[in-house]
TIGUTOR-446799 format. One record per residue (C-alpha): residue number from 1; x, y, z. Coordinates in steps of 0.2 Angstrom, whole numbers, plus 2048, in hexadecimal, padded with zeros to 3 digits. Each point is the difference from the previous one (the first is absolute). Layout:
% TIGUTOR-446799
NUM/X/Y/Z
...
***
This chain:
% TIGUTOR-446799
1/B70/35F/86A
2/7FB/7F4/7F3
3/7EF/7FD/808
4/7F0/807/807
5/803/7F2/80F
6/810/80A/803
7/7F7/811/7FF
8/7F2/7FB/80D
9/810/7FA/80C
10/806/80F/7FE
11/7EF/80A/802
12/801/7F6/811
13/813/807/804
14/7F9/812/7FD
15/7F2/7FD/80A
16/80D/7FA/80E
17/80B/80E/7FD
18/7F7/80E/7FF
19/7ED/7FC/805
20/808/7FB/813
21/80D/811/802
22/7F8/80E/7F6
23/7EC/7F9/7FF
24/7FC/811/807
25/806/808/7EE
26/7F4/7F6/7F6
27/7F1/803/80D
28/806/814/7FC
29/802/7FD/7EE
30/7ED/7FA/800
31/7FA/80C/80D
32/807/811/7F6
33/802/7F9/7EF
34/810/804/7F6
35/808/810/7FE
36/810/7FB/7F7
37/80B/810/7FD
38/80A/7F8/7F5
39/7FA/7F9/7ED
40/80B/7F4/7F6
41/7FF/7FB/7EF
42/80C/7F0/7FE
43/800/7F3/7F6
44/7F6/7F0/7FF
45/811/7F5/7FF
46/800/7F3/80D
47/812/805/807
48/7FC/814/803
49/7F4/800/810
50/7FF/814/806
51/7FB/7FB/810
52/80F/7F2/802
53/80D/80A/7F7
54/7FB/80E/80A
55/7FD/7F8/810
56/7EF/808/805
57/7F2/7F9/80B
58/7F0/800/7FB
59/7F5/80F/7FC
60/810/80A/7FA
61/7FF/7FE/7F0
62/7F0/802/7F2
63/808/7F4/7F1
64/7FD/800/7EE
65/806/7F3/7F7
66/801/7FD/7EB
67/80C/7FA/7F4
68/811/80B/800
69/7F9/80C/80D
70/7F8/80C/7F6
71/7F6/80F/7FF
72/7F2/804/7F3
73/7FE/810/7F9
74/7EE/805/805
75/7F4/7FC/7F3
76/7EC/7FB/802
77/7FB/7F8/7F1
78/7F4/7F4/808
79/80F/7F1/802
80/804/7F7/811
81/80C/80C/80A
82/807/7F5/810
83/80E/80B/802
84/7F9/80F/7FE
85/7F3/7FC/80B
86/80B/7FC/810
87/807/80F/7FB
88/7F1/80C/803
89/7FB/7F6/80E
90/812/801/808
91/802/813/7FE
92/7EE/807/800
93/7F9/7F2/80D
94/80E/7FD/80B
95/80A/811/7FE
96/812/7F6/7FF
97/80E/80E/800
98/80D/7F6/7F4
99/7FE/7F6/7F3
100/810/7F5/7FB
101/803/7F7/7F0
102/809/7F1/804
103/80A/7F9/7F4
104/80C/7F3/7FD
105/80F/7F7/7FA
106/7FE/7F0/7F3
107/7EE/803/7FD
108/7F6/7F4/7F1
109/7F4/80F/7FB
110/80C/80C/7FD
111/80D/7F3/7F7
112/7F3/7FA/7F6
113/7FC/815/7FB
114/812/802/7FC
115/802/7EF/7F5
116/7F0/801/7F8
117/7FE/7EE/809
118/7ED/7FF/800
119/7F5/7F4/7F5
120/7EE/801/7F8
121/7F8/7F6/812
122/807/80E/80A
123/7F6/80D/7F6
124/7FB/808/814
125/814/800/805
126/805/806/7F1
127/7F2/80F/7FF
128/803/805/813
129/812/802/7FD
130/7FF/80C/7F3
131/7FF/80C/80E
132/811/7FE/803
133/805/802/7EC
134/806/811/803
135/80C/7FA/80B
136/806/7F2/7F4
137/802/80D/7F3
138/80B/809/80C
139/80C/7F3/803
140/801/7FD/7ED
141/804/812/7FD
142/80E/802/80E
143/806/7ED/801
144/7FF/7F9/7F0
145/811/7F9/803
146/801/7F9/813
147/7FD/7EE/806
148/7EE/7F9/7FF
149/804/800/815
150/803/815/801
151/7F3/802/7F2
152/7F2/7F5/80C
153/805/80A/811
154/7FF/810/7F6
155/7F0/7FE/7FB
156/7F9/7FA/80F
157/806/80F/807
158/7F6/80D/7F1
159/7F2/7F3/803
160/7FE/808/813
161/802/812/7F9
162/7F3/7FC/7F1
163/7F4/7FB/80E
164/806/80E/809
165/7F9/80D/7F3
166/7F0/7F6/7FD
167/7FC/800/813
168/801/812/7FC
169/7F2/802/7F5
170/7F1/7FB/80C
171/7FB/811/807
172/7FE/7FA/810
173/811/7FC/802
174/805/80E/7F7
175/7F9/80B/80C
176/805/7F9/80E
177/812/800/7FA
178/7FD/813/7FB
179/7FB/804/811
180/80E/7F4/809
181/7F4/7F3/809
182/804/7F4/7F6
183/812/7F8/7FC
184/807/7F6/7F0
185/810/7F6/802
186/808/7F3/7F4
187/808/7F3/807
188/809/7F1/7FA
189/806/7F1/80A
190/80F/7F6/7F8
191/7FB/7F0/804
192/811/7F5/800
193/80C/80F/807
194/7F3/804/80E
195/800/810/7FC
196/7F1/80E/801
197/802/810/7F6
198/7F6/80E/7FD
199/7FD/80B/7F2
200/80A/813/803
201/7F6/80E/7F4
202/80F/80A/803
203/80D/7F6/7F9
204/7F3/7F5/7F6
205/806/7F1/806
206/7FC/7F1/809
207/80D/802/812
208/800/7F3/80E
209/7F4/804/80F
***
């Protein structure tokens, strides 16, 4: 797509598509609102769609998408909280039952974390990665030798357990979690070996789904 033109053709193929064989879903959609049981935090890179990658139709998923998929810790010191926010609405307004951080091979937030590649005019990229920073450090500790490539999928995959913990510290989640109503997963989906793997706790690491 290298236009808008192309994007309203293509509304009018979606419209064609889906308005003619499942219109019914979108009349139930409006009628009973969304009720979503599933949450995903992904990222905001243009070739990682959740619903695309993982084939849903519309009303399955509630999405949340930012810079390097991540998670904040909770904090209320009177700033802006978009993720946060879709957060609490997603858990304590829709009652999803899993919430899934989606992350992703080659990604430009978490390389530019890794490599220190951010400059003075990207003072909001380079303040809203620093929630990844632990991660970095990780890597750093553990891999201070390995290729800038095994480096850069190691610590995209301690970026999803750093937002992990942090989804960890809003009570309502926590709580949830606590009281099994509520399920985190980690997720990361290897974008040139079209490969999905999901995070193990027991074996702390990341295992092909």
């Amino acid at each position: 797509m290298s236009s808008p033109g192309q994007l309203i053709e293509g509304f009018s193929r979606f419209r064609r598509r889906h308005y003619a064989r499942d219109g019914a879903l979108f009349h139930e959609l409006v009628e009973r609102g969304q009720m979503p049981e599933i949450l995903v935090v992904a990222c905001c890179d243009a070739r990682v769609d959740p619903a695309l990658v993982l084939d849903c139709a519309p009303g399955d998923l509630f999405v949340i998408r930012n810079v390097a998929n991540l998670v904040p810790p909770a904090e209320n010191q009177g700033h802006y909280h978009g993720t946060s926010a879709a957060l609490e609405f997603g858990v304590r307004k829709l009652n999803v039952g899993h919430i899934i951080v989606l992350g992703h091979a080659h990604c430009g937030g978490i390389h530019a974390l890794l490599e220190g590649d951010t400059h003075k005019e990207a003072a909001f990229i380079a303040e809203w990665m620093g929630i990844a920073a632990a991660a970095r450090e990780q890597v750093n500790r553990e891999f201070p030798d390995a290729g800038s490539v095994a480096r850069q999928r190691a610590c995209e995959q301690q970026a999803i357990l750093v937002s992990l913990a942090n989804l960890m510290t809003f009570p309502w989640i926590r709580e949830r979690v606590e009281q099994a109503t509520l399920a985190l997963h980690g997720w990361y989906f290897d974008i040139e070996r079209g490969e999905l793997l999901g995070y193990n706790a027991a074996t702390r690491r990341f295992e092909m789904l």
